[in-house]
N, C-alpha and C positions, 0 to 999 in steps of 0.2 A: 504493500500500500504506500500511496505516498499522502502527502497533506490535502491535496484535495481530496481524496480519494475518504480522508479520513472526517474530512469536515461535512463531507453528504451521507457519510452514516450515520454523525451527529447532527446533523439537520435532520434525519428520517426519523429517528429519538426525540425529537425536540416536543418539552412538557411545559405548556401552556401556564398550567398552576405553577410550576417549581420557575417558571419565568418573572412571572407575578412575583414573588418571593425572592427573588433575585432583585429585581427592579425595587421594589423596599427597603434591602439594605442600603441602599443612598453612594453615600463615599464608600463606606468599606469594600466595596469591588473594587474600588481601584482603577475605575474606567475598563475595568474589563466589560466583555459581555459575557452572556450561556446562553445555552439553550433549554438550561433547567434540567437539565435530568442526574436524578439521583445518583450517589456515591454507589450502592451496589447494581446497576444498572451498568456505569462508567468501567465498574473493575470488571463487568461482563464482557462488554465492547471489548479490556484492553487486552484479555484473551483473545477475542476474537483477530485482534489486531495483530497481536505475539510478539516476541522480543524484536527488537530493534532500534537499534543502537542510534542511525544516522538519522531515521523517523524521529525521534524522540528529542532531539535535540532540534531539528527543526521544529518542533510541533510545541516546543518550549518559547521559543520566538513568538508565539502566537498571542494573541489579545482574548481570545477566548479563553474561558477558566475551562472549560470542560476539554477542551486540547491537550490545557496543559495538566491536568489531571491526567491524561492519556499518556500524557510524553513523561512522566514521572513513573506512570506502572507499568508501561512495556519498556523501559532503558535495560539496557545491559550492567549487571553488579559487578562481572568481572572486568569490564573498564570503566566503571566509576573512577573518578579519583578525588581526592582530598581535595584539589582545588577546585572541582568542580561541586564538591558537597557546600565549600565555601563559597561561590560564587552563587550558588542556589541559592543557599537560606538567606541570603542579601536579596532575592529576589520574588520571596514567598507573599507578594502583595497584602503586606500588613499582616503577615499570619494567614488569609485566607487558604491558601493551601499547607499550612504547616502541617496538618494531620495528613493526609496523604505523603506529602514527603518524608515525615520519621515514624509513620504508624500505617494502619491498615493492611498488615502487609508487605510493606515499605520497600522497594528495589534498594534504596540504601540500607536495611537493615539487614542485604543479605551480602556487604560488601565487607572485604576482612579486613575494615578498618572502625567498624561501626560501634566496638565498645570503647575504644580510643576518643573515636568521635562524642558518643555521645556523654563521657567523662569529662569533657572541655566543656560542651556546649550547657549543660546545667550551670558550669560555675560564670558561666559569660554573664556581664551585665545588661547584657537586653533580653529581654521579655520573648522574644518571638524565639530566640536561638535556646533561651531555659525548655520554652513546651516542645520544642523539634527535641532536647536532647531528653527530656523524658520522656518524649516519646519512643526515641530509639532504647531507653531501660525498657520501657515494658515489652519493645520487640525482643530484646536481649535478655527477659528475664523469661523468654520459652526456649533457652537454647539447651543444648544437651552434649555429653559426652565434653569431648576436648576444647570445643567451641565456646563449653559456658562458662563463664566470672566465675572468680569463688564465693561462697558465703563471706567472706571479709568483705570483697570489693562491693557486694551487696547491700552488706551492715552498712557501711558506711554512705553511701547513697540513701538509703534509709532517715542517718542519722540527721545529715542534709536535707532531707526532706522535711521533718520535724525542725530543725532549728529555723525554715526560712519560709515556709506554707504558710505563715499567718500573712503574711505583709505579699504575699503575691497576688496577680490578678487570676478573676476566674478561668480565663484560658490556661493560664500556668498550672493550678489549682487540679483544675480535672488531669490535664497532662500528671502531673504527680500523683495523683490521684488511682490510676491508672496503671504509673508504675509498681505503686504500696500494691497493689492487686495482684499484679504479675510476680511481683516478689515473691509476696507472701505465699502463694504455691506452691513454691518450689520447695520449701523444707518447714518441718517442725520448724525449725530452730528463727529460721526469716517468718514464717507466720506470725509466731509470738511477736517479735521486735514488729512486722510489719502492722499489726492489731493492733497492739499498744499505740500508734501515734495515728491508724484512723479511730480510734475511738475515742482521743482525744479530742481531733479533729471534729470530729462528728460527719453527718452526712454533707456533701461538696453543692450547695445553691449552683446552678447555672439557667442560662438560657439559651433558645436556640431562635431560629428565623421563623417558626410555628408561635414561638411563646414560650413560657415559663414553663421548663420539665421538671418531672418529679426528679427530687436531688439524688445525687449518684454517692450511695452509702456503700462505703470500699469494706468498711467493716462486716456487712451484711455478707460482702461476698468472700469474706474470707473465715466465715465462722458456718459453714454449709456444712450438712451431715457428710456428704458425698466427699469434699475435700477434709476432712478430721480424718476419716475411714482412711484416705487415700493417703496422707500423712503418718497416721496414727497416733494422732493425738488424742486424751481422753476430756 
């Protein structure tokens, strides 16, 4: 496929309502346009679409968000590079794509630089590069075998999280939010420590383009029969 090719299967997609909803948010697009169609809709297209590497950097270039939504989940992880994950999140339109780029799935969460990555981008001073690098812990907090952090580098992202969630914004909030979840899975031992600071926390207020959601309680999801059993915690 090339870009046109790809912009009339997202013309053929194009959702009236989710337009509407678009055209609402005001400035936050960014002057982009859409065509409105949903996040799990788009990851369907980017299968349809499949890896590629020179598509996707073209399709980055684009003014359209739902492109560049596409040019983000069909790239190639084994030639990402650092400077290209840095020239990105410089270019995440206010955050509006910062969740596809360090979460969902994330093509950068599958590049073997991504726990390096997203150790930097938490302790950075801007807001939009904190939720990309929480974003990429909760990618990295499903990894397995020789690929996954230890419980130390765990702890300690934890402990970060707790010292500085009070004074963050709700985008950062849920991004961290999200992490303590992924975390918390992976062991007894991260449960505990991840529990103890949502339940400090409490449940995460946010909002979406629909309206006020029910809050996202990290602690709910990490105290489930199924995960205790699967842990073995009593």
């Amino acid at each position: 496929m090339n870009v046109s090719e790809v912009i009339t299967l997202l013309e053929a997609e194009r959702d009236e309502r989710g337009i509407r909803h678009w055209q609402n948010l005001g400035d936050k697009t960014a002057g982009m346009s859409s065509y409105g169609i949903g996040l799990t809709r788009l990851r369907k297209l980017a299968k349809q679409v499949g890896r590629n590497r020179e598509l996707a950097q073209a399709l980055w270039k684009s003014d359209v968000y739902d492109a560049r939504v596409i040019a983000l989940l069909i790239d190639d992880p084994v030639q990402v590079t650092r400077d290209q994950a840095e020239r990105q999140v410089e270019e995440l339109a206010g955050g509006m794509l910062a969740h596809v780029f360090s979460s969902c799935d994330a093509t950068l969460a599958k590049t073997p630089f991504v726990v390096e990555l997203a150790e930097q981008l938490v302790r950075s001073d801007d807001p939009v590069r904190r939720r990309c690098g929480y974003g990429l812990l909760y990618e990295a907090s499903k990894f397995t075998g020789k690929k996954a952090p230890s419980d130390e580098f765990f702890l300690a992202q934890i402990a970060l999280v707790s010292e500085t969630i009070d004074d963050e914004s709700e985008g950062v909030r849920m991004a961290m939010g999200s992490a303590l979840m992924g975390i918390g899975k992976r062991s007894a031992a991260l449960n505990a420590a991840a529990l103890k600071v949502a339940q400090r926390v409490g449940a995460i207020e946010f909002t979406s383009a629909s309206g006020q959601c029910e809050p996202f309680d990290v602690a709910k999801h990490l105290t489930t029969d199924w995960l205790k059993e699967k842990l073995g915690i009593r």
